[in-house]
C-alpha angles and dihedrals in degrees: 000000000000092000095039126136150157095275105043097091088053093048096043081051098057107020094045117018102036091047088057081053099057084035096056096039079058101048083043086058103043081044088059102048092052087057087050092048119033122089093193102094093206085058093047087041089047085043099051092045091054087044089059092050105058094038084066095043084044081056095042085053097041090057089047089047090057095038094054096034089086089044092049095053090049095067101215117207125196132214102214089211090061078071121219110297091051087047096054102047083045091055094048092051122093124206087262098061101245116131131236124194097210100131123056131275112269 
């Protein structure tokens, strides 16, 4: 909480999370071109399985991306004497009011 600011949600946002996403739409399509190509059934098995797997985590990511990008644009800044619990629900919260679980449970 120390380093917050009003960009870090933003920056989590595009240098991290976005990032995974192209990592995994990558990893998909190498995945899938595996399946196309291979004549060894236990590679293609071993290939679709992991397919599978990252279409779920390139979900995962997708929900948290729509559920940070309001808070990103709000730019939600902290005051380290409110403490942490006051901080958390300040920074899951969007200027509308509505509440977003995107941190951990303290």
């Amino acid at each position: 909480m120390h380093r917050w600011n009003e960009d870090t949600i933003g920056n989590i946002r595009v240098e991290y999370l976005h990032r995974m996403q192209r990592v995994y739409d990558k990893e998909i399509e190498r995945m899938q071109e595996i399946i196309d190509n291979s004549h060894d059934n236990k590679e293609i098995s071993t290939a679709t399985k992991r397919k599978e797997k990252l279409q779920k985590q390139i979900k995962e990511a997708k929900d948290y991306d729509a559920k940070i990008a309001h808070l990103a644009l709000a730019r939600i800044g902290i005051d380290l004497d409110d403490g942490v619990k006051v901080n958390y629900e300040k920074v899951q919260t969007a200027p509308d009011g509505k509440k977003m679980q995107i941190l951990a449970k303290i």
